[in-house]
N, C-alpha and C positions, 0 to 999 in steps of 0.2 A: 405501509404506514405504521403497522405495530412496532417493524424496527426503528424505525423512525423516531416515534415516541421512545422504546428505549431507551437511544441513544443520548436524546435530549435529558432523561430521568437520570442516566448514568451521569451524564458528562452535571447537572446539575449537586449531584449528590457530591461528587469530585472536588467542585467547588464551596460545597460545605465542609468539606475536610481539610481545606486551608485554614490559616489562620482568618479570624473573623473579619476583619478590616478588608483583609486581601480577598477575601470570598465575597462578601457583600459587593465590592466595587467591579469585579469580577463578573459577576450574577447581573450589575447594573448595565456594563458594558454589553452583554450580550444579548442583553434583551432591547436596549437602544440599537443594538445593531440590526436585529430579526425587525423590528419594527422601522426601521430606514429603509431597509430592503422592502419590507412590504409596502411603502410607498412610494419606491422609485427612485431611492435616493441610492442607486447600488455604490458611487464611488466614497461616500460617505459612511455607506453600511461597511463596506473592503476596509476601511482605515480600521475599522474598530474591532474588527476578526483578525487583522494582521496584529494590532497591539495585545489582542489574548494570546498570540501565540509568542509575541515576545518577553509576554509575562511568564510563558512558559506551559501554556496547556493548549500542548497538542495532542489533543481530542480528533478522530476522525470527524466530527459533527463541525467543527471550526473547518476544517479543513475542504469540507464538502461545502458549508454557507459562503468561502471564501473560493472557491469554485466555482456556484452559481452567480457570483455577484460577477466573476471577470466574464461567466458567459454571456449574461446579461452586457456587457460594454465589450462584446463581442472581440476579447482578446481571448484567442481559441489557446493562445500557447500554456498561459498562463492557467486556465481554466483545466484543462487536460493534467497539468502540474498537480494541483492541487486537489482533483479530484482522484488521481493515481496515488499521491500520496495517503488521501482518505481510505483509498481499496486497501493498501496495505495494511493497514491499523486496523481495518473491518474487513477481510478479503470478502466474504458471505451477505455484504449488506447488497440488498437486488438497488435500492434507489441509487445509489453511488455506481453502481457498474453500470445501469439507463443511463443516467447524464453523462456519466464516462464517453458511453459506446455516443449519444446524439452528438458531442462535442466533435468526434473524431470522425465523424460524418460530416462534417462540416468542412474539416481540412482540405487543403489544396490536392496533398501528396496521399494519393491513395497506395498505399503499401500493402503487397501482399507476400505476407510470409515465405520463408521456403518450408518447403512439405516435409513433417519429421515421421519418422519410422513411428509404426503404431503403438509400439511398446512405450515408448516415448512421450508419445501423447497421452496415454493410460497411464502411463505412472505419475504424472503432472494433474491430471484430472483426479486422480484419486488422493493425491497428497493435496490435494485443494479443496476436497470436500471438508477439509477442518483447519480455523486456523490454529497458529503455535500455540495456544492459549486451550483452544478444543485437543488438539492432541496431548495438551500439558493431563487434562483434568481426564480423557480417557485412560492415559498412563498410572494416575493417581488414584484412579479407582481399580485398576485391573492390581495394582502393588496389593491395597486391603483387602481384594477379594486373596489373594496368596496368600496372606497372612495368614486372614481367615482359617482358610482351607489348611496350612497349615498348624495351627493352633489344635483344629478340631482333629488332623492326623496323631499329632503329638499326646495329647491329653483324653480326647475322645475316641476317639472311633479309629484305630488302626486298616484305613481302609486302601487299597491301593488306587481305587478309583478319588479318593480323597486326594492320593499325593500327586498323581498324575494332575487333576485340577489344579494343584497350589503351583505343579511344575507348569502348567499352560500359561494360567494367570503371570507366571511372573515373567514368563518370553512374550506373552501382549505386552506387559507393561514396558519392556525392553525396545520392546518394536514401535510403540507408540510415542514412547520416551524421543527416539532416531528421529520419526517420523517431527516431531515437535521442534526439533533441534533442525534437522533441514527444511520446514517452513520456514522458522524462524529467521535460517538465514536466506533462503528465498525473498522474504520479504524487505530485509533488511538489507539487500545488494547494493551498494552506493554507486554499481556502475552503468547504471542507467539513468537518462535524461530527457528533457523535454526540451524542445526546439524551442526559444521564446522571441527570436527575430521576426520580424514578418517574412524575410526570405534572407535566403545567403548562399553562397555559390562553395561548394564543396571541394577541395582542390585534390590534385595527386598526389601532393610530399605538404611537409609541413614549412610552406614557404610562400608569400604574398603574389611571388613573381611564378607558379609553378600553373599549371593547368586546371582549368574547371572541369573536373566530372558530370558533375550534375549539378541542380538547385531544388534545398529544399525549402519548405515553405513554415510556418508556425505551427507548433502541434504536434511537428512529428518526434515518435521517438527514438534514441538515439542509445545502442552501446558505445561505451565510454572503452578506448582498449590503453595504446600509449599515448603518452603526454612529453612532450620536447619542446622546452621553450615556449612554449604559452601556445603550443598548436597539441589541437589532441586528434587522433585517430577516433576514427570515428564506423560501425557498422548498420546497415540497419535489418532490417527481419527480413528484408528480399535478399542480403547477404551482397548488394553493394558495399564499397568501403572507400572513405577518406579523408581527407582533414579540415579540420576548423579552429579558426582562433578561440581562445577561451573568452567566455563572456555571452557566447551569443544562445545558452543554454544553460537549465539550475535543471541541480541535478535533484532525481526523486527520493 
């Protein structure tokens, strides 16, 4: 709930730093929209989260209210969309990963991963304990403590455990810097999507007339690989693979 509030606090403040017209109207908007939703008006509330984002603020907190309003009118694809998109912009927020994970409980196609080497899993876990923004600000403090350290080597205190610190500090900062840089683009992958038909038949080749694999259902999600002709190749986390016409999934 604390994050929660945050996020409302930040994303509020955000909208103060527009121009005042555009902020006001802005501010107006979102708060007719939280107040639709709390009375049930979710398809009304959706309209008005969708026009904050085509004014241009995409806020995870938009992203999540426009989230719970498709879960509410129980379009799982959409819902899943939009709440993945939310994780990325806040990977750390717990209430967005909850409604994440109940959405995808909900789904037809239960998917289970292929099982990845442990080192694998550990370095995914560990590069997720911070997003690009947290690794930004550990890198930027680990730079001033080197400064530091070396300011106080140079003019003060000839000490080698001094220069060894300014040398630590500035290979954190290097590592954290990396680490910031591949979140970043972690989060920011465009080749991932969200199923948003209610079902559709998966084929072998990229052709209308070729064989169904399998059928998936709304919700699920989907690596994006080739694209030929408006059919894309398609993977998913059990390491099935095959094609679909474009259109039948928005990508995260």
């Amino acid at each position: 709930m604390i994050r929660r509030a945050t996020h409302i606090i930040c994303f509020t403040l955000l909208l103060c730093a527009a121009p005042l017209c555009k902020a006001e109207s802005a501010i107006d908007i979102y708060t007719k929209a939280a107040g639709l939703y709390k009375s049930g008006n979710y398809t009304e509330s959706q309209k008005l989260y969708e026009q904050l984002l085509d004014q241009g603020y995409h806020q995870p907190e938009t992203y999540y209210n426009l989230g719970n309003c498709f879960y509410k009118k129980n379009q799982l694809g959409k819902a899943i969309l939009n709440y993945e998109r939310a994780l990325r912009l806040s990977p750390d927020d717990e209430d967005i990963a909850h409604n994440l994970q109940l959405a995808e409980l909900k789904t037809l196609d239960k998917i289970q991963p292929v099982p990845q080497l442990a080192f694998v899993t550990g370095w995914k876990n560990f590069v997720g304990t911070h997003s690009d923004g947290g690794w930004s600000i550990i890198a930027l403090i680990a730079l001033w403590c080197a400064l530091i350290a070396a300011v106080v080597y140079l003019f003060l205190l000839k000490s080698r455990g001094v220069l060894m610190l300014s040398m630590a500090a500035l290979i954190v900062s290097a590592a954290t810097l990396f680490l910031a840089a591949f979140q970043h683009r972690q989060l920011h992958d465009s080749s991932y999507a969200i199923l948003v038909n209610e079902s559709i038949n998966v084929l072998s080749a990229p052709d209308a007339a070729s064989g169904t694999v399998f059928t998936l259902h709304e919700g699920t999600k989907l690596l994006l690989m080739d694209e030929v002709s408006g059919w894309h190749k398609i993977r998913l986390a059990d390491g099935r693979i095959g094609w679909l016409p474009s259109g039948m999934f928005e990508r995260i």
